[in-house]
C-alpha positions in Angstrom: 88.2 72.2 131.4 84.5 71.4 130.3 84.0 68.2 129.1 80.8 67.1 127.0 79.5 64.0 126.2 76.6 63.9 124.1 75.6 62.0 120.9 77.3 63.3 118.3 74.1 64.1 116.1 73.4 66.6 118.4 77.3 68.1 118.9 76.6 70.8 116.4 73.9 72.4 117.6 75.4 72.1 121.6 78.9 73.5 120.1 76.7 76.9 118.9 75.7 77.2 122.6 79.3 76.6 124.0 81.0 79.0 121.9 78.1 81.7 123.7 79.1 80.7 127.5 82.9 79.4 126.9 84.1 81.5 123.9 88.1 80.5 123.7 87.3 76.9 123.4 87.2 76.1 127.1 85.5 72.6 126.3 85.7 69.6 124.4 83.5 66.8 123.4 84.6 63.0 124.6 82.8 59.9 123.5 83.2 58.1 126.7 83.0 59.4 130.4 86.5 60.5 131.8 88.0 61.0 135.0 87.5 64.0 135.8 89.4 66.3 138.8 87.5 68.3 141.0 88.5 71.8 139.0 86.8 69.8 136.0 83.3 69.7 134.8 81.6 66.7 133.0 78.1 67.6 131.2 76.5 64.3 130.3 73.2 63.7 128.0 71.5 60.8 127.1 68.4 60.2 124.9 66.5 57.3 126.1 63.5 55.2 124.0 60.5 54.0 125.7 57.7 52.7 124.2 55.8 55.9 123.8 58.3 58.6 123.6 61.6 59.8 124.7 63.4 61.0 127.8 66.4 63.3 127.6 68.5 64.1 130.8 71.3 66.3 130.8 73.7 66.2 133.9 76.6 68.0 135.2 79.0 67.4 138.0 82.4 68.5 139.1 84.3 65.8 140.6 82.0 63.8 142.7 79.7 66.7 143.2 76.4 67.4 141.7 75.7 70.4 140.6 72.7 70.1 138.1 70.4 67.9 137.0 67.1 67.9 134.9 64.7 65.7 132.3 62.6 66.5 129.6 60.0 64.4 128.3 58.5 64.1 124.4 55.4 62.0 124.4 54.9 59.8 120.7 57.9 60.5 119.1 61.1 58.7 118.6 63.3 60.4 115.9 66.4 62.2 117.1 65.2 65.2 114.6 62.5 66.0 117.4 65.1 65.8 120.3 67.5 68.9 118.7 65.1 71.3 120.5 64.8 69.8 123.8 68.5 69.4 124.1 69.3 72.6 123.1 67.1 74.0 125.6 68.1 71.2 128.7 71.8 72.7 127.6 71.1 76.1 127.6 69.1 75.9 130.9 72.3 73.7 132.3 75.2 76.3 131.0 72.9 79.3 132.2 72.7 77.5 136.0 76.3 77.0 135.9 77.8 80.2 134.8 74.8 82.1 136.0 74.4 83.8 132.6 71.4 84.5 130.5 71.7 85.2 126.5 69.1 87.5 124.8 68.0 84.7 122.4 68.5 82.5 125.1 68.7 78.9 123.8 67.8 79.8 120.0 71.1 79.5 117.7 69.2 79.8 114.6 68.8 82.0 111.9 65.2 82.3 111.9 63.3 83.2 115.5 60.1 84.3 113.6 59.5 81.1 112.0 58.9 79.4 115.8 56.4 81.8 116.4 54.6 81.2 113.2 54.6 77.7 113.9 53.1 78.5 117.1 50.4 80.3 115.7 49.5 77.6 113.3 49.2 75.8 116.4 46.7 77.6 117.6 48.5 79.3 120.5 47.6 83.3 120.6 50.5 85.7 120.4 50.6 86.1 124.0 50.8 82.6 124.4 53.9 82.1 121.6 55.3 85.7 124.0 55.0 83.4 127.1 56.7 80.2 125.6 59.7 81.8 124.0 60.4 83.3 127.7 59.4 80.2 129.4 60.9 77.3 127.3 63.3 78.9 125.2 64.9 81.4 127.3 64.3 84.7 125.4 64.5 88.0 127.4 61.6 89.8 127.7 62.5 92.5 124.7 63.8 89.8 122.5 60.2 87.4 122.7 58.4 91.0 122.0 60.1 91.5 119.0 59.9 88.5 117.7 56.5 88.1 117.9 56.1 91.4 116.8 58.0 90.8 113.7 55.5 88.1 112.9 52.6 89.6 113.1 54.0 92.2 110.8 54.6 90.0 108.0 52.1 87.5 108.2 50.2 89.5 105.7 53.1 89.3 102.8 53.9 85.6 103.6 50.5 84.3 103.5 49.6 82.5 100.5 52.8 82.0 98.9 53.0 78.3 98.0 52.0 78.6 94.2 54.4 81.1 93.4 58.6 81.8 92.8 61.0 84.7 94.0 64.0 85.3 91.6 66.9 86.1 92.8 70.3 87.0 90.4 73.0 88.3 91.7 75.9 90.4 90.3 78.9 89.4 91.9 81.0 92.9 90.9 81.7 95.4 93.2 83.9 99.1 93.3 86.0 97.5 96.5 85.6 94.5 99.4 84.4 95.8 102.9 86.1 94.2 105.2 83.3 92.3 106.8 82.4 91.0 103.3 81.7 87.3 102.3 79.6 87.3 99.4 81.1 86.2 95.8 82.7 89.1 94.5 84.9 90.7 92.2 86.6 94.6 91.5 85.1 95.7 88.8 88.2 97.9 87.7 90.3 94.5 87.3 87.4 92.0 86.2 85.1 94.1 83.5 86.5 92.0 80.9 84.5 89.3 82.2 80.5 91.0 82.2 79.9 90.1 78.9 80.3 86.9 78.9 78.9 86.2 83.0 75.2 88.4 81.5 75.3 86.1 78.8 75.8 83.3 81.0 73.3 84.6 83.3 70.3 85.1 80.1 71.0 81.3 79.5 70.1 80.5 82.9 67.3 83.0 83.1 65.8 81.7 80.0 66.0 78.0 81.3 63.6 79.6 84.7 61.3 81.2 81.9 60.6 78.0 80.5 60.1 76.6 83.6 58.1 78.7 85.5 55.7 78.4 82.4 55.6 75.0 82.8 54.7 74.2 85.7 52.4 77.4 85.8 54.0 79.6 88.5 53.5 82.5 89.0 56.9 85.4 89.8 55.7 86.8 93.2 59.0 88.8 93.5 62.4 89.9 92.1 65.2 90.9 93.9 69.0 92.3 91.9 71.7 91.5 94.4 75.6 91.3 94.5 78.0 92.6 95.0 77.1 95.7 93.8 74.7 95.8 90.4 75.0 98.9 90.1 78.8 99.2 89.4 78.0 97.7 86.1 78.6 100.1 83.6 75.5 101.7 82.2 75.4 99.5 78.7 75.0 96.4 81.1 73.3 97.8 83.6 70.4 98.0 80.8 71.2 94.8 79.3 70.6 93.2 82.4 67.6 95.4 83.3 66.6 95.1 80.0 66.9 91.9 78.4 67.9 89.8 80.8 65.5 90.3 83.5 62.0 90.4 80.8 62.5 86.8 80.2 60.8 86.1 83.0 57.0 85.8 83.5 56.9 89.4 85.8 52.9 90.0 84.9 51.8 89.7 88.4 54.9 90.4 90.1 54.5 92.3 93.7 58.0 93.7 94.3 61.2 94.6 91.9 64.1 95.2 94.1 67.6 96.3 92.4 70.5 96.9 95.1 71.9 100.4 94.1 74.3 99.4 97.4 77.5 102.1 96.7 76.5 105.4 96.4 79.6 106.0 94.3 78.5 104.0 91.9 75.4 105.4 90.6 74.1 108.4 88.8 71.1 109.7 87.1 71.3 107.1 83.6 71.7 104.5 86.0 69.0 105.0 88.1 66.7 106.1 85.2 67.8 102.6 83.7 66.6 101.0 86.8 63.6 102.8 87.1 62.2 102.4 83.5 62.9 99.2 83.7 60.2 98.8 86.4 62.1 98.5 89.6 59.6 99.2 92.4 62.3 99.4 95.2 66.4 100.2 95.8 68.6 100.0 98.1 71.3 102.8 98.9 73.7 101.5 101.7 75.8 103.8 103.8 76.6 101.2 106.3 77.7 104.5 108.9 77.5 107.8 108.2 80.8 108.5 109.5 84.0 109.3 107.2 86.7 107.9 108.8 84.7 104.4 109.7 83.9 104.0 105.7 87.4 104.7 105.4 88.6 101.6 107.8 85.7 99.2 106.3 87.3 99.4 103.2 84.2 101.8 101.1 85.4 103.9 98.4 82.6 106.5 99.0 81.8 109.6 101.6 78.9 110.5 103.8 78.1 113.3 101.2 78.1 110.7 98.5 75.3 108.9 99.9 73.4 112.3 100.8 73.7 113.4 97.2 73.1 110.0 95.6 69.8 109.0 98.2 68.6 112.7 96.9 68.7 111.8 93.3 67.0 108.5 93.6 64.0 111.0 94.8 64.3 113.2 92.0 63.5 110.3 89.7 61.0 108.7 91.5 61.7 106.4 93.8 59.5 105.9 96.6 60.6 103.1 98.2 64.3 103.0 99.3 66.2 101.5 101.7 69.3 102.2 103.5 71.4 99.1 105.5 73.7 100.4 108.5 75.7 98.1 110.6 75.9 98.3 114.2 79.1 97.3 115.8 81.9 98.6 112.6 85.1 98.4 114.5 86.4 101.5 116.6 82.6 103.2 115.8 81.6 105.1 119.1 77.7 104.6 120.0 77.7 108.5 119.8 78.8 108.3 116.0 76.6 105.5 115.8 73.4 108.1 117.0 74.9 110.5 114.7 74.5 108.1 111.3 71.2 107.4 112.7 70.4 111.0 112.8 71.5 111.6 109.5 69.4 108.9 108.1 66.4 110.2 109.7 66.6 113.6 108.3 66.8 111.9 104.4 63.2 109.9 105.6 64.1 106.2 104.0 61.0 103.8 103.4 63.0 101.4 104.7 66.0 101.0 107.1 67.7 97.3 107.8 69.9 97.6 111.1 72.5 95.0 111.0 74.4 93.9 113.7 78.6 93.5 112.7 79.5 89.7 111.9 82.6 88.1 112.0 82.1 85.9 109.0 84.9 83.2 107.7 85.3 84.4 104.3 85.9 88.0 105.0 88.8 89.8 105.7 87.5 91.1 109.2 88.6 87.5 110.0 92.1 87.0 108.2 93.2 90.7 110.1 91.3 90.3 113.1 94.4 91.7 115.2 94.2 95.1 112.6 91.1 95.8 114.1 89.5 96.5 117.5 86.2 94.2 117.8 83.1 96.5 119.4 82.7 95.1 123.1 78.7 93.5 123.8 77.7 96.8 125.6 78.3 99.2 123.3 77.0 96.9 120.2 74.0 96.0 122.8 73.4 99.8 123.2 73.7 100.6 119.4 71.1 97.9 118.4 68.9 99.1 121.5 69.1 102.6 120.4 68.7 101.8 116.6 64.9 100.4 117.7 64.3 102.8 119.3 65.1 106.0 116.8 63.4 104.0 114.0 60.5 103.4 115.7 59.8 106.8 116.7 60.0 107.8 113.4 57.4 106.0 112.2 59.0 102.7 111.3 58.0 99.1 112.7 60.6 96.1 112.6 59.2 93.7 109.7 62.1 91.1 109.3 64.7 89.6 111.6 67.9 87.2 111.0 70.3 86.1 113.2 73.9 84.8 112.2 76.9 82.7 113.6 79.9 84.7 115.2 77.2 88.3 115.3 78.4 90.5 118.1 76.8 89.9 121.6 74.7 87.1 120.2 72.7 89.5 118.9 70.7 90.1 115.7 69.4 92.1 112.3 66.1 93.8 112.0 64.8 95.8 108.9 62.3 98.4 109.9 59.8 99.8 107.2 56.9 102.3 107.5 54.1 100.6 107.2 53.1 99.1 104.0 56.8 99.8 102.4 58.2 96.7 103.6 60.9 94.6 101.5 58.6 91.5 100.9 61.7 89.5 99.5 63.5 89.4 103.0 60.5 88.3 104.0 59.8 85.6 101.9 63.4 84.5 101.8 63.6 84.6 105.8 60.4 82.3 106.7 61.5 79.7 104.0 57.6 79.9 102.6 58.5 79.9 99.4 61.1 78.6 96.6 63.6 81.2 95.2 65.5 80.5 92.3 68.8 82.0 92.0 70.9 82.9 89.5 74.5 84.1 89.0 78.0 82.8 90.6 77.5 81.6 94.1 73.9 82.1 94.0 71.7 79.6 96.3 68.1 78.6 94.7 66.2 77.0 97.8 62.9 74.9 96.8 60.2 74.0 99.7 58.2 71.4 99.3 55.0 70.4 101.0 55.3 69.5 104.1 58.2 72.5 104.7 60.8 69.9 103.5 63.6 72.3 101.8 66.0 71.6 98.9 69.0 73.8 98.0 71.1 73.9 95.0 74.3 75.9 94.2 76.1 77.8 92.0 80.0 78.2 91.5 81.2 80.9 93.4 84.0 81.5 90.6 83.0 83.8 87.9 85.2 82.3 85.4 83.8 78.9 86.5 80.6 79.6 86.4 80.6 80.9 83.2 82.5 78.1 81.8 79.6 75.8 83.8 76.8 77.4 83.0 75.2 74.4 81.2 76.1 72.2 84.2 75.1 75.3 86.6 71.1 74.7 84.9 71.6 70.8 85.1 72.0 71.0 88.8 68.6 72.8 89.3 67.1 70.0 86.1 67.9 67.2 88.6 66.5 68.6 91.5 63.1 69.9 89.9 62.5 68.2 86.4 62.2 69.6 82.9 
């Protein structure tokens, strides 16, 4: 047994790392110091004040042995807030010893690598400089600090100069079926249509609450971005009414980017994406996830691989020049040989844009509640799909221009979009490096305000449909209190 002891402030951030070195729950935290036998490990930290700083030592013994040992020092600060890094990394650096492992992201557990190296920069530091610290101090491997940095460079451009402006986000929370892997609010549209009238005329309250807003305080509507579930299994008369009357409330005069998610290819055809297109949507998305029949079948998607061929070809034949197309690496019982077959397929319909995720466990999906029904992707394959997905995208004229990380992702590993160059989703973007408030709309939808100073503020929706549009009114109030007016 592991035993940790460690201020409890910090026990979240260390329990991320754990779970990476001792998944099966091989440790445990203790507030005070146990005796421990000589099979069992005791890692101890303590945070000490001094006049001028702090110093954090982290040590680990088993029995009455030593067997590591090191301190950090943080000149002029005091507040714990500033200690989560430096622990996280005297951890990391302590587990890795021990077990004689190294992760890919090495000590980083969040969601957001890009936003370190930004930080960097703003520093001062070049970007061979930010390359060097995320191997030296953090404990990236050498592909991992490459693409990061890499990443943002790409979308410093988009990012820059944000403050003064809002993204919009709405979401639709209807879909044809639930993938397996699914957590997001949604609902079968075969069994819940009833309820679309009255959730888009909940929605057009809260949209015309942002409106007046917005105008207020002078914003300006930098982007728009249509989510879900699946918007597009909306049935054509709403699909427009939400394209149509919902969505010009808003200020959109200098808006940059108007993404709708046209997700399941077996849910659209040409009125709907002629609605979405005259309505001024600049950029769509057209998921397959795999290109591989019997894997959609498993993951629970009510459409084929010639279903997404046909329905990506008609997007072209109205106009669309900007589409994007999500695949997941990792689906369960997915070879990485089927995996370079969807790529292959991809290739050859030439996507602006393609976002390579890696499979996630998440709580709220089904993936989890079945786990035993399917067979979880081991971290060399996975490894090798995400390695090869770079690669192919790359060489075809694509550069990676976002990247996110989740809790419980396969092999610790991550999700990149790639775009060609200057076709890049400027939403993800924005959303990603937390440079710039979104308001969202819709049930379960997450508005997130920045402040000066990068101090962030979220507010939430109901996940319910039926409560949400039974809350609406209190569904506005939240976001009242939180920004005025």
């Amino acid at each position: 047994m592991v035993y940790i002891k460690i201020s409890e402030e910090f026990q979240n951030g260390a329990q991320e790392l754990l779970n990476l070195f001792f998944p099966g729950n091989g440790f445990v935290f203790v507030d005070d110091i146990p005796e421990v036998s000589s099979c069992d490990i005791l890692i101890t930290l303590n945070i000490e004040i001094r006049d001028n700083g702090l110093d954090i030592k982290i040590r680990m013994r088993q029995g009455n042995r030593n067997l590591y040992s090191e301190t950090a020092r943080i000149d002029n600060e005091t507040g714990a807030e500033k200690a989560r890094t430096p622990v996280k990394v005297l951890l990391y650096n302590c587990l890795s010893h021990y077990t004689g492992r190294k992760l890919p992201w090495g000590s980083l557990t969040g969601i957001r690598p890009a936003k370190i190296v930004h930080s960097l920069l703003k520093e001062g530091l070049s970007p061979d400089d930010a390359y060097r610290k995320l191997i030296n101090y953090y404990g990236l491997s050498d592909s991992k600090a490459r693409l990061t940095v890499e990443v943002a460079l790409n979308e410093a451009e988009y990012i820059r100069n944000a403050e003064n402006k809002v993204s919009i986000y709405i979401g639709i929370p209807f879909c044809t079926s639930r993938c397996i892997y699914c957590s997001f609010p949604s609902a079968a549209i075969d069994r819940y249509e009833h309820l679309v009238s009255d959730y888009l005329k909940a929605l057009y309250k809260e949209v015309q609450w942002a409106c007046r807003w917005i105008r207020e305080k002078n914003y300006t509507v930098d982007t728009v971005y249509i989510g879900g579930g699946t918007p597009t299994a909306l049935p054509e008369k709403w699909l427009d009414y939400l394209l149509n009357r919902i969505v010009p409330v808003l200020p959109l005069d200098n808006i940059r980017e108007y993404t709708v998610e046209a997700g399941r290819p077996d849910t659209l055809n040409i009125e709907k994406l002629r609605i979405i297109k005259n309505a001024g949507s600049t950029r769509i998305s057209v998921n397959p996830q795999t290109m591989q029949d019997r894997t959609l079948k498993l993951i629970g998607r009510n459409h084929t691989t010639s279903q997404v061929i046909e329905s990506f070809n008609m997007a072209r034949e109205e106009g669309f020049d900007n589409i994007n197309c999500d695949l997941i690496a990792g689906l369960p019982e997915e070879t990485e040989k089927e995996f370079e077959d969807t790529l292959l397929k991809i290739g050859k319909l030439n996507p602006e844009n393609v976002t390579v995720h890696t499979m996630s466990y998440k709580r709220a999906s089904r993936l989890i509640n079945e786990k035993d029904c399917f067979m979880q992707t081991d971290d060399e394959t996975v490894n090798n799909m995400v390695e090869l997905a770079g690669s192919y995208l790359r060489s075809i004229g694509m550069r990676p221009y976002y990247l996110y990380r989740q809790k419980n992702i396969l092999a610790n590993l991550e999700n990149v979009g790639y775009a060609k160059p200057g076709t890049e989703g400027i939403y993800n973007m924005l959303i990603m490096e937390e440079v710039q408030t979104i308001l969202a709309f819709g049930a379960g939808a997450s508005s997130k305000i920045i402040y000066p100073g990068n101090r962030i503020e979220r507010v939430f929706n109901v996940r319910n449909i039926e409560q949400y549009i039974q809350r609406i009114d209190e569904m506005i109030e939240r976001k009242v209190k939180l920004l005025g007016s």
